[in-house]
C-alpha positions as CSV (number, residue, x, y, z in Angstrom):
1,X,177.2,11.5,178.1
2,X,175.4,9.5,180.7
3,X,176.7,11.3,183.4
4,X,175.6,14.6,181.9
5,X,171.9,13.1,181.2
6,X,171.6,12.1,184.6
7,X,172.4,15.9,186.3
8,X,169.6,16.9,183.5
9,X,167.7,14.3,185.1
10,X,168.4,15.2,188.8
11,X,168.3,19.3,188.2
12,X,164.9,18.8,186.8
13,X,163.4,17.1,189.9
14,X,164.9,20.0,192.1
15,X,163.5,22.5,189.3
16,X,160.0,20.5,190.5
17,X,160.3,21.1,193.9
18,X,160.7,24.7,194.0
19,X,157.6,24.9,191.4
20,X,155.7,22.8,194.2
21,X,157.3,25.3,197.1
22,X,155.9,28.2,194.4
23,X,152.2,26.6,194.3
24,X,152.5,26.1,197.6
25,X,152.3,29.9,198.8
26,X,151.0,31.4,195.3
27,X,147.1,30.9,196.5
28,X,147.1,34.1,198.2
29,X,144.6,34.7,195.7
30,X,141.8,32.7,197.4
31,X,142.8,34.1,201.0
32,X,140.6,36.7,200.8
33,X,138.0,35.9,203.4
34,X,140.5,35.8,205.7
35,X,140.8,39.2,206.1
36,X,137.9,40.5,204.4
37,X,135.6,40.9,207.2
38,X,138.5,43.1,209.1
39,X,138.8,45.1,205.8
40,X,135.4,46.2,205.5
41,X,134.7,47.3,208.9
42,X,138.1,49.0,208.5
43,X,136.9,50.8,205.4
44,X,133.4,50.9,206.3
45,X,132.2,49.2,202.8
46,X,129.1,47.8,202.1
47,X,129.3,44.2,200.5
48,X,128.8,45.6,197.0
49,X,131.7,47.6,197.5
50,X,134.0,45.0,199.4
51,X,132.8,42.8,196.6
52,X,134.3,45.3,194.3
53,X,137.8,44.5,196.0
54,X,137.3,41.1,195.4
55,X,136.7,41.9,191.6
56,X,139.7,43.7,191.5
57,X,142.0,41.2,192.8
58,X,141.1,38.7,190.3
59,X,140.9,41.1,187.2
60,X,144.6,40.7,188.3
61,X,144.4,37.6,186.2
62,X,143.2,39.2,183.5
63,X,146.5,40.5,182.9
64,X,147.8,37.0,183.0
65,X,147.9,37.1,179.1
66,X,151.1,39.7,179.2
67,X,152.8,37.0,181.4
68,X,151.9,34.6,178.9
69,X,153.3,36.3,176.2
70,X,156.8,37.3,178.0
71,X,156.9,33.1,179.0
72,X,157.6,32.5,175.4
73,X,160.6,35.2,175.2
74,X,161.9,35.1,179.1
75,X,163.2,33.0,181.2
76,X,161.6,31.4,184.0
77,X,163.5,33.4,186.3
78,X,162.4,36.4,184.9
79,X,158.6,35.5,185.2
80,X,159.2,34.6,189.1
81,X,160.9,37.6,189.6
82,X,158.0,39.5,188.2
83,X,155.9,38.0,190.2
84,X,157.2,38.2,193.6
85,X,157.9,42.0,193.2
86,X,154.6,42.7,192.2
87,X,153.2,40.8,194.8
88,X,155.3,42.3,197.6
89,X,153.9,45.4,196.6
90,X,150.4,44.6,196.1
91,X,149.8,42.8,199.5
92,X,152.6,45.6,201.5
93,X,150.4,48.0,200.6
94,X,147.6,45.7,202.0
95,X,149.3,46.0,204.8
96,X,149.4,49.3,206.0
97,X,146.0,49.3,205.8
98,X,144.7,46.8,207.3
99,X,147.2,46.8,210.0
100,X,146.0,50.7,210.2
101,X,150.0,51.8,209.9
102,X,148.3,54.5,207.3
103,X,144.7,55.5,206.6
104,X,142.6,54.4,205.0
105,X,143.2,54.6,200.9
106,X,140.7,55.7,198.5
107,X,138.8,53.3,196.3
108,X,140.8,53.4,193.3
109,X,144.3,52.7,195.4
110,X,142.7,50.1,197.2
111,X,141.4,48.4,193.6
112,X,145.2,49.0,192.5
113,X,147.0,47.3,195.2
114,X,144.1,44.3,194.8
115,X,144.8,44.0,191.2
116,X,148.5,44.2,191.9
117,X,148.5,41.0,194.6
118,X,145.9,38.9,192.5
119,X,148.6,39.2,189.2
120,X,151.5,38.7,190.6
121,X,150.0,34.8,191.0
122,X,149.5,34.9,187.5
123,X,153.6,35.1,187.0
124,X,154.2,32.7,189.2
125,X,151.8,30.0,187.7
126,X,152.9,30.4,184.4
127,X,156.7,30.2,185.0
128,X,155.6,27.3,187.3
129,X,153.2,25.7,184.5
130,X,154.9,26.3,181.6
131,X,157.9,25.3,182.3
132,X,157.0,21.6,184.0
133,X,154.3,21.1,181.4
134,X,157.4,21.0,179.0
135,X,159.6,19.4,181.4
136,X,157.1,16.7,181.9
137,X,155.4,16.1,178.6
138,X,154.6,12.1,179.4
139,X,152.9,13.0,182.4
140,X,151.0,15.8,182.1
141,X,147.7,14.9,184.3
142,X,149.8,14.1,187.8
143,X,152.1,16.6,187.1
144,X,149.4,19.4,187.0
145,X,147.6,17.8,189.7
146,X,150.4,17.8,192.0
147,X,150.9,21.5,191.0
148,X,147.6,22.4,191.6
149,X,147.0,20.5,194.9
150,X,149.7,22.4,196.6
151,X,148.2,26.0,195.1
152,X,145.1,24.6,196.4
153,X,146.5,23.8,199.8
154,X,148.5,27.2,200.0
155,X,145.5,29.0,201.4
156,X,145.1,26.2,204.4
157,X,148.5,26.1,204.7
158,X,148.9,30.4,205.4
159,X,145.6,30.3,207.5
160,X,146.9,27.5,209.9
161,X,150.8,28.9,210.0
162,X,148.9,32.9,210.9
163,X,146.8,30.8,213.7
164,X,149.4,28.8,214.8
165,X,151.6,32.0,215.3
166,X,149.7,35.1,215.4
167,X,146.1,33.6,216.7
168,X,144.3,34.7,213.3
169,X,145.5,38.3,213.5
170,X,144.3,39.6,210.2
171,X,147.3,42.0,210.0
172,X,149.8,39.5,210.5
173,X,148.4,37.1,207.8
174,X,148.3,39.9,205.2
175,X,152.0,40.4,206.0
176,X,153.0,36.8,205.8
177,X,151.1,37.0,202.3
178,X,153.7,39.4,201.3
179,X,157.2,38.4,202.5
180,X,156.7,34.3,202.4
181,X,156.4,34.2,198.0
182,X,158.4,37.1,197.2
183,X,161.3,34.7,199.2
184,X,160.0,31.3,197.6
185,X,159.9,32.9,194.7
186,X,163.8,34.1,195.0
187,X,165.0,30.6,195.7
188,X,162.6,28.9,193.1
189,X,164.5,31.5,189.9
190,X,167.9,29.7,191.1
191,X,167.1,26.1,190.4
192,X,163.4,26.2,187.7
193,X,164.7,25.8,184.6
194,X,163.4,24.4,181.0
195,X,165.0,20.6,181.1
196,X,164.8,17.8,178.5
197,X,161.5,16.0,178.7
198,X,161.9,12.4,179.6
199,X,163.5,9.5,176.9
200,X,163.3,6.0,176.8
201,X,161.6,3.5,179.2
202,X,163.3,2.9,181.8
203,X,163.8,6.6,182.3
204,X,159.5,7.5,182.3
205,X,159.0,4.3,184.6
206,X,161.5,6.2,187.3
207,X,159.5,9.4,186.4
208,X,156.6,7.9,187.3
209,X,157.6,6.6,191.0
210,X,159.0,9.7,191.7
211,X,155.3,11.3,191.0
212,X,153.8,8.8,193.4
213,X,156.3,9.5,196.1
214,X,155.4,13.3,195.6
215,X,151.4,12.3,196.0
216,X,151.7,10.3,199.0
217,X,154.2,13.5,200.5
218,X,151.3,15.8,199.4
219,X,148.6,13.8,200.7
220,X,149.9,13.1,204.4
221,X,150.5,17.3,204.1
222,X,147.1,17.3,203.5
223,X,146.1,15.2,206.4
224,X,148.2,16.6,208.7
225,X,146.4,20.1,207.8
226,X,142.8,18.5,207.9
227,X,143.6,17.3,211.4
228,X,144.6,20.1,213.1
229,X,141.5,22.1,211.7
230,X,139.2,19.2,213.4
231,X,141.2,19.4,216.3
232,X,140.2,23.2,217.0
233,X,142.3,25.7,218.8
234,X,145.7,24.4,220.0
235,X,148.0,25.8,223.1
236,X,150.9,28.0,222.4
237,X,153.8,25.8,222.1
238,X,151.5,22.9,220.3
239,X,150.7,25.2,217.8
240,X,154.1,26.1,217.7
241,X,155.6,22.7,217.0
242,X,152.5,22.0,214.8
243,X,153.9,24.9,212.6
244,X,157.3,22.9,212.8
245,X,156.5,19.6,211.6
246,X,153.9,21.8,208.5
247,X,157.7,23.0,207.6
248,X,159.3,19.5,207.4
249,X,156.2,18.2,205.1
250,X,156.5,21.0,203.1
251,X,160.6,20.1,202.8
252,X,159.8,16.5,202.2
253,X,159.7,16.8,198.1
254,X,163.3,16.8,198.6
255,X,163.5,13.2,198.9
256,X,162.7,12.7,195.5
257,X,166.2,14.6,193.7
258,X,168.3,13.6,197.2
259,X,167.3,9.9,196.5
260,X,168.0,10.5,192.5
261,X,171.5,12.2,193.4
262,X,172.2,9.1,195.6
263,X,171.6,6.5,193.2
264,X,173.8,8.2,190.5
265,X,176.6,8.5,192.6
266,X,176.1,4.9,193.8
267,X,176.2,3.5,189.9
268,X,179.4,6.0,189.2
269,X,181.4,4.1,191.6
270,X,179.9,0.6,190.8
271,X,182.2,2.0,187.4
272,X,185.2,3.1,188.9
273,X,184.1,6.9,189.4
274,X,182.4,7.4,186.2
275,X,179.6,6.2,183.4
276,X,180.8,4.0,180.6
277,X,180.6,6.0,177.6
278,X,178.2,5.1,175.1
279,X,178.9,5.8,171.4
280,X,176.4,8.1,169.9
281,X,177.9,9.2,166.8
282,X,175.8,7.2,164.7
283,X,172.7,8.5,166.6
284,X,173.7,12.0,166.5
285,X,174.3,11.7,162.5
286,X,171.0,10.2,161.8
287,X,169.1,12.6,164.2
288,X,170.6,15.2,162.1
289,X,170.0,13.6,158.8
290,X,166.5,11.9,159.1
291,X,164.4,15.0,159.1
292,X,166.6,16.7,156.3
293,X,165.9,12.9,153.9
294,X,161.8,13.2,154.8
295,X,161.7,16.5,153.8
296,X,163.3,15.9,150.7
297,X,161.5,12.8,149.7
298,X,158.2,14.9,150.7
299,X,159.2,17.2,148.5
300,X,160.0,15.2,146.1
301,X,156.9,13.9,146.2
302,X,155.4,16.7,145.5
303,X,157.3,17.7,142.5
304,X,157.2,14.3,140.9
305,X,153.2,14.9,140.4
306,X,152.5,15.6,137.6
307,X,149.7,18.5,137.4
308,X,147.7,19.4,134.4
309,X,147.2,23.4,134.6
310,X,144.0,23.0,133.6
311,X,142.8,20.7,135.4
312,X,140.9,21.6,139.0
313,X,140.9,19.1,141.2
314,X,144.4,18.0,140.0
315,X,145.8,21.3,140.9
316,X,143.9,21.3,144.7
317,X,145.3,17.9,145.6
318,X,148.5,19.4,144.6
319,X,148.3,22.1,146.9
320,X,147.2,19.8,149.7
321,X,151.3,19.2,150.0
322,X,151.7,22.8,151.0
323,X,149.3,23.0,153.5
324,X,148.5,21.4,156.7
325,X,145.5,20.7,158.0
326,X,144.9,21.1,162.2
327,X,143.9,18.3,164.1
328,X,143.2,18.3,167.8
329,X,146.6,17.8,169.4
330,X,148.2,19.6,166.4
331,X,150.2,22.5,167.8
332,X,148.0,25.5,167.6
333,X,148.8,29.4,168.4
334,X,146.1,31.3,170.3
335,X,144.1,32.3,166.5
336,X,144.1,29.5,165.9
337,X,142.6,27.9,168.8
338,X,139.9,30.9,169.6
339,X,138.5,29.4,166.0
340,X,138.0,26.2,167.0
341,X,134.4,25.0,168.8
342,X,136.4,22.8,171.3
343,X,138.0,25.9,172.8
344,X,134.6,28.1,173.0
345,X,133.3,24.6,175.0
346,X,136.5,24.4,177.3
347,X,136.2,28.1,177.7
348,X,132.6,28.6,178.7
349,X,132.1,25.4,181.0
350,X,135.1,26.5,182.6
351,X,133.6,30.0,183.1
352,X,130.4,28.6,184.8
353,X,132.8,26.1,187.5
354,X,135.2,28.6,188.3
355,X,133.3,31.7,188.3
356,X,130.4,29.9,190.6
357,X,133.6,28.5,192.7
358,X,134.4,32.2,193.3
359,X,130.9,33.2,194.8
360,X,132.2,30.8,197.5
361,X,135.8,32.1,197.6
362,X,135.1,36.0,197.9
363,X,132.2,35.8,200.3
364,X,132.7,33.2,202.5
365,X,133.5,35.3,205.2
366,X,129.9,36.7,204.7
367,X,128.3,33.5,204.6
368,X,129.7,32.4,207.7
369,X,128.7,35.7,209.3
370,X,125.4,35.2,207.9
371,X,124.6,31.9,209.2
372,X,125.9,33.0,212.8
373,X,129.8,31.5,212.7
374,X,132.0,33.8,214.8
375,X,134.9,33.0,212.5
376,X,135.5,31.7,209.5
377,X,139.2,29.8,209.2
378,X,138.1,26.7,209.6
379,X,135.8,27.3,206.5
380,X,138.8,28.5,204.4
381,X,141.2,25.6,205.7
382,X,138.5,22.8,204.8
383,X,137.7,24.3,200.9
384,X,141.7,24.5,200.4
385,X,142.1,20.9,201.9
386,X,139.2,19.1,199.6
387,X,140.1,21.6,196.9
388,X,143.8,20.0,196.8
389,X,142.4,16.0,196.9
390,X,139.9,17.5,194.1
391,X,142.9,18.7,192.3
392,X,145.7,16.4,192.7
393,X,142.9,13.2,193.2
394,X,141.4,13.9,189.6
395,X,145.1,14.4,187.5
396,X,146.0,10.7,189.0
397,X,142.4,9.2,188.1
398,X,142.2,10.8,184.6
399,X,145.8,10.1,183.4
400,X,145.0,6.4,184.8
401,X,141.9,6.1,182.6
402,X,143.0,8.3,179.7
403,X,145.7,4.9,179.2
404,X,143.8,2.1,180.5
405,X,140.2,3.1,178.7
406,X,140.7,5.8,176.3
407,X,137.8,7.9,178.5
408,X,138.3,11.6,177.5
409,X,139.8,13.9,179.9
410,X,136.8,16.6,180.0
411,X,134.3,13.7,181.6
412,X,135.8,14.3,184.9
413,X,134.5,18.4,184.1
414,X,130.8,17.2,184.0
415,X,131.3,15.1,187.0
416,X,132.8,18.2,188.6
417,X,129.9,20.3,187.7
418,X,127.3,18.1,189.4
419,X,129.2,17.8,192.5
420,X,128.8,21.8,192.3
421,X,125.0,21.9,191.3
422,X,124.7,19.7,194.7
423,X,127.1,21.9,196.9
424,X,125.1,24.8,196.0
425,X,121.3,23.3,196.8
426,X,122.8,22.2,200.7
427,X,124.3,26.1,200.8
428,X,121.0,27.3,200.1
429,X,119.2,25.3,202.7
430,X,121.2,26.5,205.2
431,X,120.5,23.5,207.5
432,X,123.0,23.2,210.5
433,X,126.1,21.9,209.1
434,X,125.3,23.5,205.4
435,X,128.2,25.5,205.3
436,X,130.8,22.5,206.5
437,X,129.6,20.1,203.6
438,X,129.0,22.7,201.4
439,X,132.9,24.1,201.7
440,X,133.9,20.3,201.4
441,X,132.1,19.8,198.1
442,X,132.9,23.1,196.1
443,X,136.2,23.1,197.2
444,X,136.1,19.2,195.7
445,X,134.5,20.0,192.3
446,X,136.9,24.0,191.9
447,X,139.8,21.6,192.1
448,X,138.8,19.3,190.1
449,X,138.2,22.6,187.3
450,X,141.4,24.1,187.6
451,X,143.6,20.5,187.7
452,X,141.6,19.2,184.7
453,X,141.2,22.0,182.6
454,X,144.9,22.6,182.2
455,X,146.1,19.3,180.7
456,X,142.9,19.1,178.8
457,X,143.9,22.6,176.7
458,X,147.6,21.1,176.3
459,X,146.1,17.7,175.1
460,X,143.7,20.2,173.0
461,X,146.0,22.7,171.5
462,X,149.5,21.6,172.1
463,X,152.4,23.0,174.5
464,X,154.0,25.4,172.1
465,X,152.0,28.4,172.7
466,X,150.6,27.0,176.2
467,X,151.7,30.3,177.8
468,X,148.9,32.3,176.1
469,X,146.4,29.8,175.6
470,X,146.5,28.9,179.7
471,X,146.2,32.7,180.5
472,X,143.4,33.1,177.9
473,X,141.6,30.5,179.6
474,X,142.1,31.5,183.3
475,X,140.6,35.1,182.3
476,X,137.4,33.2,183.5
477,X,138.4,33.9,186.9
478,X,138.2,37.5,186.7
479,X,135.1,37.3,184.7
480,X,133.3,35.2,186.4
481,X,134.2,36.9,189.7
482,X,133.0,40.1,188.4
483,X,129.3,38.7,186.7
484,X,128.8,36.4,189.5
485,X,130.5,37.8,192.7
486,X,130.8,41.5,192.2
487,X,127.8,42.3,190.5
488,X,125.1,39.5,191.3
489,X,126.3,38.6,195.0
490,X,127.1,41.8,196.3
491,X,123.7,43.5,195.1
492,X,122.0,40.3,196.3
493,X,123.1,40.5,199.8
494,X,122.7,44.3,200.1
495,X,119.0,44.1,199.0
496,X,118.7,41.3,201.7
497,X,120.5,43.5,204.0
498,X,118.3,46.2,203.4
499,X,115.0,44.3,204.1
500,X,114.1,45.8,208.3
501,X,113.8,42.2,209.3
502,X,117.3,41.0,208.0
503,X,119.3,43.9,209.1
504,X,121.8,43.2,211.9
505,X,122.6,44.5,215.1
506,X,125.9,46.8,213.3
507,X,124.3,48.2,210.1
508,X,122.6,51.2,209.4
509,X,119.4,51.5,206.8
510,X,120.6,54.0,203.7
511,X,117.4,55.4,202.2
512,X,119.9,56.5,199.2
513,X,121.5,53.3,198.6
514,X,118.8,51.7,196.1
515,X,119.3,54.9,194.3
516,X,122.7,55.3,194.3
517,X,123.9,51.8,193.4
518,X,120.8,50.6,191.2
519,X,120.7,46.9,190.5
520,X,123.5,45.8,187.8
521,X,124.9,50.0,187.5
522,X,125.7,49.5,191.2
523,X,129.4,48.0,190.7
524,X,130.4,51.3,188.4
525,X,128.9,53.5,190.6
526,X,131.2,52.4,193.4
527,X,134.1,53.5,191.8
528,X,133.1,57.6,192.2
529,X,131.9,59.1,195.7
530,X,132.6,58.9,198.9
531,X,132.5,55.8,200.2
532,X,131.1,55.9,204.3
533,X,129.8,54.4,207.4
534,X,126.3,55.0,206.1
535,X,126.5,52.3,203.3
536,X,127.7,49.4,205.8
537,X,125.2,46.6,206.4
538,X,125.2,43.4,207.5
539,X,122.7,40.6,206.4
540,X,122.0,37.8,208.9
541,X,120.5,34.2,208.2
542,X,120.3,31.5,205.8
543,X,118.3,33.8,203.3
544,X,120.8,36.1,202.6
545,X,122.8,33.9,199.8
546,X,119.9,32.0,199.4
547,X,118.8,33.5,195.5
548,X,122.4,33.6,194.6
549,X,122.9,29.7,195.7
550,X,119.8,28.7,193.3
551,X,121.4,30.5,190.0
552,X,124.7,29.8,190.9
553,X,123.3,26.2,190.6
554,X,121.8,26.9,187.3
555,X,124.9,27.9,186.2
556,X,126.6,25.0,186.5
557,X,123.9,22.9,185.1
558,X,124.3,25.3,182.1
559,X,128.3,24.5,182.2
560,X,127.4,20.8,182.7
561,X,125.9,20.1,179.2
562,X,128.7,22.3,177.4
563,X,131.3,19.4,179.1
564,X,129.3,16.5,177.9
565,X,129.3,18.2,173.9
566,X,133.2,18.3,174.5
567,X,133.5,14.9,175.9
568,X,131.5,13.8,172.4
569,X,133.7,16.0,170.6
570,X,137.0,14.6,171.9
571,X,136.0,11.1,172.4
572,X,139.1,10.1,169.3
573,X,141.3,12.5,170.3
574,X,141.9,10.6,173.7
575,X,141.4,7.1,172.4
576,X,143.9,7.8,170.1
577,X,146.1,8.7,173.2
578,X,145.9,5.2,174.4
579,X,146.3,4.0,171.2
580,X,148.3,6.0,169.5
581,X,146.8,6.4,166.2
582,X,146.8,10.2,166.3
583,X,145.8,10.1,162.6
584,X,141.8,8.7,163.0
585,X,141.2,12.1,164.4
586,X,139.4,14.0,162.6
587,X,140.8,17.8,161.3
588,X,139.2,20.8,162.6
589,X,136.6,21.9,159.9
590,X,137.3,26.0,160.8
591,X,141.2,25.5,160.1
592,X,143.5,25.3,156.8
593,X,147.3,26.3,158.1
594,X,150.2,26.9,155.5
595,X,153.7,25.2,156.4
């Protein structure tokens, strides 16, 4: 019996190293900038209508909530495997274009294979999610962060592995976006499977060492990929060997189940070949009879009252045995959840950190251009970087003080948002070295919003439906891509463009345009007509993203005061946590739930 609990035990941790090889290539999401500027001279778009593209890929998320749906009836092999043929399609098709194999598609094909590469991430993080959520119940907050630091490294770690090997060639890094998960993915459906969480002392306190072992092995990767970005452009066989030792770091989680399988085998001959067997008849019996005695004395309870018919109040607290009443941390379906305040709080402040985040993401091959940077890698590499010590930084820090303080989770979400307010006023003064703090601090405060908000609607709403309820809550992503990036951004920039003085040295003045696109109509208007050289302009200097910078900043003060009415509003819910006197909390006033 022991022996078979420890191969559970070992088996999971390999399970949890394939989910971090998974996050660590499924942010091909955010690696749009890398090859965005080669796209749109390729297509001859004007940034409304590359912005478009960017829309579509992340509408890709909005599908998320059919992945959710099949994690509660599939596999996790099944989701994977979803995911990495989807994505092998999406970015293929990518492919041929940009690498000019065929010509160039119409808009609607090119919206199709966008869509197609941004949702096959959505399969891949909810078979990854999902499933070490459960795995990992006692440790929600490092396991997410940990999760979440290598998705937000994945986009450093492609853009220095294509400039290491291929010098930046944009055709070669849409490639490597479309073989390298589709074969993670294949490995990871072998060993990710639903394990037993973890029981009894001794057994968390080892879970818990192996999760520091796997921050430090994150957070030299991290290093290692911060350093060579500050080091600037490498000779051949340095960047060659660079790209071997960014291999071995990745391989490193293996340590963790390696050491595991070592000491197991160590204790089984310490026994003569084998565990001692433990009796566990008795615990068996009373596992099995314990929950069949308390439901019969609760129902005996409720029988043994006796209830006047005619009497009201008699008859309601009567009934109160046959319902249940939903607290925060009760297990709630998706319904249920979309009743409740808290969620509509969660929801919307995480609408204005992620959808400002992906102003950034989409266009910051623009903004570089704008502000006279020749290329933009080392931008991407350095928001990945900070984005993963945002992520896998704030899981440690708020699982640390959820136990030693009782401080509610969503604090670190306000925090997040002012660290984004302050990003956003350097952007828009465009001073020399704007663009390097200002990728620093929103990657900071984006990871911080995805690593947080995920244990937070767990903690919330419970695991059981956590399929749906994460992929209702990442629909922000597309959302806010499209309100803030495809349809403010891009008509933004084009009416800076369009000004004689900001016009560049490649773009052409389109008396039509204004009429055309109009000012929010623009977006839908892109999807009929030709789309041609005529519409391409390019915006130069600090004032093109300057007016989008200011309301983006807005917008996150706006988020900022919906976390701080959810940090009131969940104040018991995570002093009860450290406490464990789940029942103080007070039941939701919108919810009455028959058992």
């Amino acid at each position: 019996m022991a022996a078979s609990r420890a191969s559970h035990i070992i088996a999971k941790w390999v399970g949890f190293v394939t989910a971090i090889w998974v996050q660590a290539i499924a942010g091909n999401n955010y690696s749009f900038s890398n090859y965005s500027v080669e796209l749109k001279a390729i297509l001859q778009y004007n940034q409304l209508e590359l912005n478009s593209l960017g829309v579509a890929k992340d509408v890709g998320k909005a599908l998320g909530l059919l992945a959710g749906v099949c994690s509660d009836y599939f596999p996790p092999w099944a989701i994977l495997l979803t995911g990495a043929l989807e994505g092998l399609l999406g970015y293929g098709a990518q492919w041929l274009v940009v690498s000019q194999r065929i010509a160039p598609r119409p808009f609607w094909q090119m919206c199709v294979m966008m869509c197609m590469g941004g949702n096959s991430t959505t399969w891949m993080n909810t078979a990854v999610l999902v499933t070490c959520m459960r795995n990992f119940k006692s440790n929600r907050g490092p396991v997410v962060g940990i999760l979440k630091g290598y998705i937000g490294l994945s986009t450093a770690i492609f853009t220095d592995l294509c400039t290491a090997l291929f010098t930046s060639d944009a055709a070669s890094f849409v490639l490597m976006l479309a073989i390298i998960p589709f074969n993670i993915c294949v490995v990871a459906m072998l060993f990710l499977v639903p394990v037993e969480s973890s029981v009894g002392v001794e057994e968390k306190k080892e879970e818990k060492n192996c999760l520091v072992q796997l921050n430090l092995i994150a957070t030299s990767l991290a290093i290692y990929l911060l350093v060579f970005d500050l080091q600037g452009s490498l000779g051949s066989s340095a960047s060659k060997l660079f790209a071997v030792f960014m291999l071995l770091f990745l391989a490193a989680p293996l340590i963790v189940p390696i050491r595991l399988l070592l000491v197991d085998m160590c204790k089984r001959r310490e026994t003569n070949g084998g565990f001692i067997e433990e009796t566990v008849v008795l615990s068996i019996e009373d596992e099995k009879t314990t929950p069949l005695l308390s439901t019969i004395e609760d129902d005996n309870h409720c029988k043994e009252q006796p209830v006047p018919p005619r009497d009201p109040e008699i008859v309601e607290d009567t009934q109160a045995c046959d319902k249940k009443i939903l607290r925060l941390g009760d297990e709630h379906n998706l319904g249920e959840a979309l009743q409740t305040l808290d969620f509509w709080l969660l929801f919307i402040g995480f609408l204005s950190g992620v959808g400002t985040g992906m102003v950034v993401i989409n266009n910051l091959g623009q903004i570089g251009q704008a502000l006279g940077h020749k290329s933009v890698a080392v931008f991407v590499s350095l928001f990945s970087i900070w984005g993963f010590f945002g992520r896998i930084g704030s899981g440690l820090l708020s699982e640390h003080y959820i136990r030693s303080r009782g401080l509610a989770r969503p604090v670190w979400l306000a925090g997040s948002q002012i660290l984004m307010i302050t990003a956003f006023i350097m952007l828009a003064m465009a001073l020399p070295g704007s663009l390097y703090m200002g990728s620093i601090v929103v990657g900071i405060s984006y990871g911080v919003r995805l690593a947080i908000s995920v244990p937070i609607a767990s903690e919330l709403f419970g695991l059981k439906n956590f399929g749906m309820l994460y992929n209702f809550l990442i629909l922000n992503i597309p959302l806010g891509s499209f309100l803030f990036s495809g349809l403010l951004a891009g008509y933004l920039y084009d009416r800076e463009a369009g000004r004689p003085s900001a016009v560049g040295p490649n773009s052409t003045m389109d008396a039509t345009f204004s009429g055309r696109f109009g000012q929010i109509g623009g977006i839908f208007a892109s999807f009929s007509g030709p789309l041609g050289a005529a519409h391409a302009q390019t915006c130069t200097g600090g004032h093109c993203f300057r007016i989008v910078f200011i309301i983006m900043a807005g917008v996150c003060l706006l988020g900022c005061l919906f976390d701080i009415v959810l940090v009131g509003r969940t104040k018991a819910l995570y002093s009860s946590l450290q406490t464990g006197a789940k029942g103080k909390i007070k039941p939701s006033p919108y919810l009455n739930k028959k058992t």
